[in-house]
C-alpha angles and dihedrals in degrees: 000000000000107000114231091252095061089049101053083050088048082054101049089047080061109048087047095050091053086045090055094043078052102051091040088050085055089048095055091044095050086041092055106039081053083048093051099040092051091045107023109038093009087211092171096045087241092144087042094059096039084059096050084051097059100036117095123197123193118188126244102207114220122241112248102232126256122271105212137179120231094281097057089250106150114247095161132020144151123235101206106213130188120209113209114219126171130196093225096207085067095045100045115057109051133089100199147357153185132256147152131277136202110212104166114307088335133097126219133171114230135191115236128189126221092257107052088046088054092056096039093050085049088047086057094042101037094235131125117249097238091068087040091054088045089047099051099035122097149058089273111127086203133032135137118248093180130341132205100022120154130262092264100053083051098052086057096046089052088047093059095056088213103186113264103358119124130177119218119202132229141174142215122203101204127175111224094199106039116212093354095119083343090145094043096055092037130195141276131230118239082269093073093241116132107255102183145006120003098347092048099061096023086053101124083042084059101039113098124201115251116238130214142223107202120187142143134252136177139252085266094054090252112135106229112237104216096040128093115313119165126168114205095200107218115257099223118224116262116261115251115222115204123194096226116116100226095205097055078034090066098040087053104052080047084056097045088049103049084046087049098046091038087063097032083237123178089230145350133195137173131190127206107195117174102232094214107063095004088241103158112232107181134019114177138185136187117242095019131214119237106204096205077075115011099156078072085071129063110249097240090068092050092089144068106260085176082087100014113054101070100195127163105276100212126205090341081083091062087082097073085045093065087041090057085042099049091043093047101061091245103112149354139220097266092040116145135237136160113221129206124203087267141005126225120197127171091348093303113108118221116199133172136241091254131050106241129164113234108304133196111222161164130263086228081042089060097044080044098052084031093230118196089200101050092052109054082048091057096040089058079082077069113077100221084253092056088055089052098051091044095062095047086047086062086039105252106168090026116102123223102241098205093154101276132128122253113018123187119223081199107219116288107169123205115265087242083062098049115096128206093289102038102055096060089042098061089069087072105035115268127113100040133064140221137164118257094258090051088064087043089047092053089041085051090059091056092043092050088058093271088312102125108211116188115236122266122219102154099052080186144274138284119202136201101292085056093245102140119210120213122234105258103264106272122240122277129195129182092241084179140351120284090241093053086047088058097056104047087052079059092052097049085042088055083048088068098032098044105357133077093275094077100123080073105085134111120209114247098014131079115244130191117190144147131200132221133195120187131175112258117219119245105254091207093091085255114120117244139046146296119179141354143261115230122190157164140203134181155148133211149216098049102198096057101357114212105175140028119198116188121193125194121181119200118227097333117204115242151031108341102220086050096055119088144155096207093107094046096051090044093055097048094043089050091058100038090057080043096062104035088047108234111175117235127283125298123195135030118291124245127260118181111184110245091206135066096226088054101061096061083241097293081135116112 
């Protein structure tokens, strides 16, 4: 019989096993429920975390997209490249390994050795495996395999999931044809933004969206080939169509050099529009810039100064004044004045770039001789606000807007700022400002039968699915009527036929132009001049004009009488009717008299 002392241990022993089954059975619970939050529910994204430490993403960069002329001819484009690294502590240890495989439409995962992988990787890359082997053995984190393969050779070394190996993308932005338009297309920053030009200010039209490949792999650097594994495709950048012809494009920037050079000139441009719709086909600049290398070339000619230099336009502006007179009523082509050496109004003395007597002419005589003084005494028909309203009618101080960066409005100040002097000036273009293509795009207006369009760069964009989409049509106004802007064509063909522009002329088509020189302002802060401006502008053919070139030439070097743009703008409109071919001339050329005594008194 049990003594009471060894029941009362019996007892304790008791008492403490069912305390320790109780204490384990707590454990397990709180063991569980921890088991079950972390797995189950993942409270605290363990799981989450252990995932994003084992996905790797590797970027597939977009392709900006192209920048082409009319015609589809590349002037800009993008060569997406891959370079190929490998951590050689993952590449070099293992002896197999799993991946995917694509059989059909079917999914399977192989097993593939070392060195299958090793030949299949040099295969992809067209390398020897010998050089493969070299490339991925080691104890290196980081070394190139292969740089700058294509798109393609990078897709099939994906595909092969070789441990450790990752591809990182590149791009190159290359201009096919060099300068040709290079200022117009502009250039990127290593960045691959657009720094200048078109791609510049079409850059989100060009940019393209990376894309991503995102897929798992293991401690070892194995990717795991049942695991995640997504592919973003890029989304490449849309195509800008521009509506130069690169091939007039090129002859004209030759033309503008040798003009420029011929004058030892600071600068020359020259612009092609085509009247009818106001497409630009042509935009050139001296010393132009090539974009595969722009730091060769001094940033101020990195630009278009077609739209961004604003410089007095001279007579060339005397054009619009006609325009304002015919359409008000005032005066006619055959018109009369009689025009002493000089002309004073309202104390201020006008004179003319050439000593003449009193002379009896012509309202078209005074555009054809280009006379200050005439016309000032015609424009008197004009109230100062008239003169006003008729230069922001044909869009002086309103710039272009033809997708460039950088586009001057030019000065044109209010009537009510003008003093005595400016506000006759301003009829033949002096004492305001405007940009080269503001003069093209008034002289467009008189060519399209008095309807203004406004000039057209960016023609539209084609994106990936090769579906191109056409620039919205671009505003129109009737500037004049279609019968004033007859008769001022007549006048600026009687420029060529009677008047001083006759070097202007082309065998076999009629032209009609006018010139302009202005003082240019001295650029060193002192007050004054030092050099002039010397420009043309015209259009052909006259009996239906299609195109309209204007070329301005920057402080020429040399006598002024002697300097002229009539052969370069002979030379770019004669190719430009050569290549669009437009049959010779119809219809007789206009020939309006210069002198009173000429007309038999049919003048107003």
């Amino acid at each position: 019989m049990a003594t009471p002392t060894k029941r009362i241990e019996s007892s304790r022993a008791t008492a403490r096993l069912r305390l320790g089954v109780g204490v384990m059975l707590v454990l397990l619970l709180v063991i569980g429920g921890r088991l079950f939050l972390v797995q189950g529910l993942d409270v605290g994204g363990y799981a989450q975390a252990a995932l994003n430490k084992r996905l790797q993403t590797t970027v597939l960069p977009a392709e900006r997209g192209e920048i082409v002329d009319a015609s589809g001819k590349v002037l800009a484009q993008s060569v997406i490249r891959y370079n190929i690294t490998v951590d050689q502590r993952l590449a070099t240890g293992f002896k197999d390994y799993q991946r995917r495989q694509k059989d059909g439409d079917e999914t399977t995962v192989v097993t593939v050795t070392r060195g299958q992988a090793l030949s299949e990787l040099a295969a992809a890359l067209g390398m020897s495996v010998d050089a493969v082997t070299t490339a991925v053995t080691g104890d290196k984190p980081f070394n190139y395999v292969a740089r700058n393969v294509a798109p393609d050779v990078e897709a099939r070394v994906s595909d092969l999931a070789f441990p450790g190996l990752y591809s990182e993308g590149t791009s190159q932005r290359v201009y096919p044809q060099g300068a040709v338009a290079g200022n117009l297309v502009g250039f990127v920053g290593s960045d691959g933004t657009g720094l200048a030009g078109i791609e510049q200010t079409q850059n989100g039209q060009l940019s393209g969206r990376d894309g991503k490949r995102i897929y798992e792999i293991g401690a070892d650097g194995l990717r795991i080939p049942v695991a995640t594994d997504e592919l973003t495709p890029a989304q490449n950048g849309q195509t800008v169509k521009l509506t130069i012809n690169s091939d007039l494009q090129y002859f004209t920037q030759q033309a503008v050099q040798a003009q420029t050079n011929k004058y030892s000139a600071e600068w020359g441009i020259a612009i092609v529009m085509d009247a009818s719709n106001g497409n630009i086909l042509a935009m050139a600049d001296s010393n132009a810039m090539d974009p595969n290398d722009p730091g060769k070339s001094a940033p101020k000619d990195r630009g278009v100064r077609s739209v961004t230099a604003a410089y007095e336009p001279g007579s060339v502006e005397k054009t619009l004044t006609m325009s304002a007179l015919i359409q008000e009523g005032k005066a006619n082509p055959l018109s009369e004045y009689t025009i002493p050496p000089t002309v004073t109004i309202d104390g201020q003395t006008f004179a003319d770039a050439f000593t003449h007597g009193t002379e009896k002419r012509t309202l078209a005589g005074i555009l054809g001789y280009s006379m200050n003084t005439g016309t000032v005494m015609a424009g008197q028909a004009l109230s100062v606000q008239d003169r006003y309203d008729w230069l922001t009618k044909f869009g002086i101080g309103q710039a272009p807007d033809i997708g460039l960066p950088g586009e001057a409005t030019g000065t044109l100040a209010t009537p009510d700022k003008w003093d005595d002097r400016q506000k006759n000036t301003v009829l033949f273009g002096q004492g305001l400002t405007q940009s080269t293509l503001q003069t093209v795009r008034a002289y467009q207006a008189v060519a399209n039968n008095g309807v203004m369009i406004q000039p057209r760069l960016i023609d539209g964009y084609i994106g990936g699915d090769g579906v191109e989409h056409h620039s919205p049509a671009q505003s129109t106004s009737q500037v004049i009527s279609k019968e004033t802007a007859q008769q001022v064509k007549d006048m600026l063909e009687s420029d060529v036929t009677k008047g001083e522009v006759k070097p202007a002329a082309i065998d076999g088509y009629r032209i009609g132009a006018k010139t302009g020189t202005s003082e240019a302002p001295r650029e060193d802060g002192v007050p004054g001049f030092d050099g002039v401006t010397s420009s043309l502008i015209g259009m052909a053919p006259m009996e239906n004009p299609k195109y309209i070139v204007a070329v301005v030439i920057q402080r020429p070097k040399g006598d002024i009488f002697g300097i002229g743009n009539a052969d370069v703008f002979h030379s770019v409109m004669a190719q430009t009717l050569r290549l669009y071919s437009v049959p010779p001339s119809t219809g007789t050329p206009a020939e309006f008299p210069q002198y009173a005594d000429q007309t038999g008194g049919t003048g107003n």
